[in-house]
C-alpha positions as CSV (number, residue, x, y, z in Angstrom):
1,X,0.0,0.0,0.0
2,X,1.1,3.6,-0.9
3,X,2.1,6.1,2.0
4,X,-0.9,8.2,0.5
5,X,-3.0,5.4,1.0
6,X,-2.3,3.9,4.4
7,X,-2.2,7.8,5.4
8,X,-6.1,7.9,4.1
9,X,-6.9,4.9,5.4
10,X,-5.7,5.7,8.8
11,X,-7.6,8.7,8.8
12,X,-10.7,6.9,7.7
13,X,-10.6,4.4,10.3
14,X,-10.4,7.2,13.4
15,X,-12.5,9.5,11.9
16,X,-15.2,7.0,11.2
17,X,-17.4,4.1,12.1
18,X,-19.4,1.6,10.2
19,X,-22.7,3.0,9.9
20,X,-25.7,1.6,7.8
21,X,-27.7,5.2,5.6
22,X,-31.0,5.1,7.0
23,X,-32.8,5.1,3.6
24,X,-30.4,2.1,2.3
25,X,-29.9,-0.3,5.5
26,X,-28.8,-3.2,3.4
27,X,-25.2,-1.5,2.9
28,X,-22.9,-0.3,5.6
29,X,-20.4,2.4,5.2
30,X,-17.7,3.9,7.2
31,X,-19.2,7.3,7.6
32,X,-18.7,10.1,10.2
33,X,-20.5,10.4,13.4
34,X,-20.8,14.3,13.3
35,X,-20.2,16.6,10.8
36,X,-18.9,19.3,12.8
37,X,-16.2,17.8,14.2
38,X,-14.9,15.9,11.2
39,X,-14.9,19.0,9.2
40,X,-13.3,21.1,12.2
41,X,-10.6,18.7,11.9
42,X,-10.4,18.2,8.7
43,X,-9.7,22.4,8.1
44,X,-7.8,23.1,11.3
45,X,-5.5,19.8,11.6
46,X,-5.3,18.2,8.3
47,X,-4.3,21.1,5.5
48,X,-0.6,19.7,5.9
49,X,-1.8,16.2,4.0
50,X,-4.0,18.2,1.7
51,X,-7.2,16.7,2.5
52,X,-10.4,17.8,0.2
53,X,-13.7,18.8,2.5
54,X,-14.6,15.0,3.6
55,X,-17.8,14.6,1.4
56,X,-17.2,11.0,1.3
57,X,-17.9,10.7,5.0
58,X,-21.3,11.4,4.7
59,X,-24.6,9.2,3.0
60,X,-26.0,12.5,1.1
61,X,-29.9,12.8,0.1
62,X,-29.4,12.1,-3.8
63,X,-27.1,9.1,-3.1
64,X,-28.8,7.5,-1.0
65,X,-32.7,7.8,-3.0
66,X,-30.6,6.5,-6.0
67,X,-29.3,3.6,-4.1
68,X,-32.3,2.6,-3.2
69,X,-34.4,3.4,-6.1
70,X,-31.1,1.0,-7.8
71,X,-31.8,-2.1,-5.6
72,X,-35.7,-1.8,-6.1
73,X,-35.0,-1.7,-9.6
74,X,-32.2,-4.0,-10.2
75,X,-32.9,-4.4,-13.7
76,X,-32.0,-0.9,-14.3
77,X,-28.0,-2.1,-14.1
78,X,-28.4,-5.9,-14.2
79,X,-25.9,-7.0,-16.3
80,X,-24.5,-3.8,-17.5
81,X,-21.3,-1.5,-17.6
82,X,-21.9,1.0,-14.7
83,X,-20.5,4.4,-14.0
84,X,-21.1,5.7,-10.6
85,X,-20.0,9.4,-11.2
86,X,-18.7,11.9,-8.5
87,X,-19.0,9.1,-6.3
88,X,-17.8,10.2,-3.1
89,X,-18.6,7.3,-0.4
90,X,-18.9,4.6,-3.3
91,X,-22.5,4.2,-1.8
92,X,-24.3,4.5,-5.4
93,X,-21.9,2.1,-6.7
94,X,-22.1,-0.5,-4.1
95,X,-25.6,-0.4,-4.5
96,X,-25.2,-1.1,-8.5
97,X,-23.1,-3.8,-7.6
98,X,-25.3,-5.3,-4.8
99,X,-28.1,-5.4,-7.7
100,X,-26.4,-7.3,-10.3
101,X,-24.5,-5.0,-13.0
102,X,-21.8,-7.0,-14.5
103,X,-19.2,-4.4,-13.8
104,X,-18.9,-0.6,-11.5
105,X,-16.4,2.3,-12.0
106,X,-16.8,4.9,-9.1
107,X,-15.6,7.8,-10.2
108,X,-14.5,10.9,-8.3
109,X,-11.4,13.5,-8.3
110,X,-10.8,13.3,-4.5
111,X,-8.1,10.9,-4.0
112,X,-9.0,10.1,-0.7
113,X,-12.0,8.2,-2.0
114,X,-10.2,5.5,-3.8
115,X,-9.1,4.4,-0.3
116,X,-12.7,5.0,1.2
117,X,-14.6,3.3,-1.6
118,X,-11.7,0.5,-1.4
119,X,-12.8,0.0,2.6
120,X,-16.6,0.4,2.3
121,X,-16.5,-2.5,-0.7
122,X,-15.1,-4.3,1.3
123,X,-17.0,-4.0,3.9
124,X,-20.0,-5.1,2.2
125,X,-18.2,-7.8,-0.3
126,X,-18.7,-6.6,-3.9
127,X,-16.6,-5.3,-6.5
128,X,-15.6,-1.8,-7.4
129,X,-13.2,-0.2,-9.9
130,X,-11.8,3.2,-8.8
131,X,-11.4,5.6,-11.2
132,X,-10.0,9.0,-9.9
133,X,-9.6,11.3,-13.4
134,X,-12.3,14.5,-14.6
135,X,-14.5,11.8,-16.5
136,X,-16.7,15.0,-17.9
137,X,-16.8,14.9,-21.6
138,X,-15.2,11.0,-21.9
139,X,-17.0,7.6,-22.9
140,X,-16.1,4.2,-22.1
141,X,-19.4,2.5,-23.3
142,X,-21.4,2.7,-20.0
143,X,-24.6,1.4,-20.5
144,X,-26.1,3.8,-17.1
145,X,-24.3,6.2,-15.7
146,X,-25.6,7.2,-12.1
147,X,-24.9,10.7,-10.8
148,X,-26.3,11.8,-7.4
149,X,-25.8,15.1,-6.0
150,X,-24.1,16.5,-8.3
151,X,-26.3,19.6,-9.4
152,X,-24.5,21.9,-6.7
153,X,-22.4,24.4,-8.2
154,X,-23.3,26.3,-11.4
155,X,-19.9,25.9,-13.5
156,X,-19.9,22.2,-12.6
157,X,-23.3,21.8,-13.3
158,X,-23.6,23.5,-16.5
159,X,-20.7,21.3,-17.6
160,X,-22.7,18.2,-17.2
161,X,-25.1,19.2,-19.5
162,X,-23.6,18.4,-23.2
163,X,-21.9,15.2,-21.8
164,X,-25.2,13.7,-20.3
165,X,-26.1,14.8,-23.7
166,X,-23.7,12.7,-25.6
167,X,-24.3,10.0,-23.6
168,X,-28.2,10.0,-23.9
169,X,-27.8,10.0,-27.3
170,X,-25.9,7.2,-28.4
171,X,-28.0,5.0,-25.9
172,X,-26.7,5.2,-22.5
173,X,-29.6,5.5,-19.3
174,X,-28.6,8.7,-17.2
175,X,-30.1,8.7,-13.6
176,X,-29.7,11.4,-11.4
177,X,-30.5,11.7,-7.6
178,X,-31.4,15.0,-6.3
179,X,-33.0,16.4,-3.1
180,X,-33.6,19.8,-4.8
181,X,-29.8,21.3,-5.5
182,X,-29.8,25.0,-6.7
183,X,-28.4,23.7,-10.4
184,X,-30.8,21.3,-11.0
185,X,-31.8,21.4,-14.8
186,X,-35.6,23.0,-14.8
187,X,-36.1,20.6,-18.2
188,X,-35.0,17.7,-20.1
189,X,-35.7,15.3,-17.2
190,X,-38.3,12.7,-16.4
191,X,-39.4,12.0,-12.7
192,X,-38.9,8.0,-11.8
193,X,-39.6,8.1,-8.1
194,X,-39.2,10.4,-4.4
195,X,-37.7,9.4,-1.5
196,X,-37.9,11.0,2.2
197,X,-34.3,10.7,3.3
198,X,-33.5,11.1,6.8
199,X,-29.8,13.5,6.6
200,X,-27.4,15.0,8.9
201,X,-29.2,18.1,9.7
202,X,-25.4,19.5,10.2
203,X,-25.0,19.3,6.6
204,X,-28.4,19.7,5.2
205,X,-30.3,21.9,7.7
206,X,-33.0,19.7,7.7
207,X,-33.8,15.9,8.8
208,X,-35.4,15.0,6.1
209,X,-34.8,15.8,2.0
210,X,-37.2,15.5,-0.5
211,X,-35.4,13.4,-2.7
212,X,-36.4,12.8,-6.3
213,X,-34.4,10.2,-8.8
214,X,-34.7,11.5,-12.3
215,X,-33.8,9.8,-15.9
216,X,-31.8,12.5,-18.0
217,X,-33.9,12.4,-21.6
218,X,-31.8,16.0,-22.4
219,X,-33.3,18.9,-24.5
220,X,-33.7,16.7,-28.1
221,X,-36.6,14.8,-26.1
């Protein structure tokens, strides 16, 4: 193991225990107790290893409706090529895996998830391929491509727009879990189901998000 890694799985391990999401309590994650604390430390202790805000220490909203909307559905990924993008805990992508797809890339540019998404498939006996480059704008022939929470920042967001594009349009399913981000995309998506997800209110403000899972079908639709 690299010094990176054994560095980030150290700090996995003290900073967090293995907790089950509320909405998805078939798959256990390590995940952080309190928010406040592990983001305290994370910004007051940590800057000297470089390590990103710790969004992959938490179940958010949009992850965790998709996960379950994924193993209610199973044949949405059974079988298929699966991206799990901006994957952050690896939750989305454990849950693909758990329902059948015959392979899962987890994708995300924080290189302290390949170590985290490493421990929490592990921890729930499936197989996950990390991939930890910008993905935006690339194929690799996914049949669905799973995005939740990822509608959060307008430059990012507007970014995501022509891919999902090109990706609808030479056949690949597009699901995106959102519990109401600011970037959302007002068309060009179709409603599959809505979740109440219990959250950290630390984090959201709120105990429970409105969580919708939505099937990108993009502007040509």
């Amino acid at each position: 193991m690299k010094p990176a890694a054994r560095t980030a799985e150290a700090f996995i391990r003290a900073n967090t225990a293995l907790l089950r999401p509320p909405h998805v309590p078939e798959i256990a994650l390590h995940l952080a107790h309190e928010a406040h604390d592990l983001w305290r430390r994370t910004e007051e202790e940590l800057a000297e290893i470089g390590l990103p805000p710790p969004f992959w220490a938490f179940a958010w909203a949009g992850g965790q409706g998709l996960a379950r909307h994924i193993l209610d559905h199973p044949q949405i990924v059974h079988g298929g090529k699966v991206l799990d993008f901006a994957t952050g805990s690896g939750l989305v992508a454990i849950a693909a895996a758990r329902a059948g797809a015959a392979s899962v890339v987890a994708a995300d540019i924080d290189p302290f998830c390949e170590t985290a998404i490493r421990l929490n498939a592990q921890a729930n006996d499936v197989s996950i391929a990390f991939d930890g480059s910008d993905l935006v704008g690339s194929d690799d022939g996914w049949n669905v491509v799973l995005a939740g929470d990822v509608f959060y920042e307008k430059p990012f967001a507007q970014g995501l727009i022509p891919w999902f594009e090109a990706l609808r349009a030479r056949g690949a399913q597009i699901l995106v879990g959102d519990p109401g981000r600011s970037y959302l995309p007002k068309h060009g998506l179709e409603k599959l189901a809505m979740y109440e997800v219990p959250v950290t209110r630390a984090l959201e403000d709120a105990e429970v998000k409105h969580t919708t899972v939505w099937r990108f079908i993009g502007s040509s639709i």
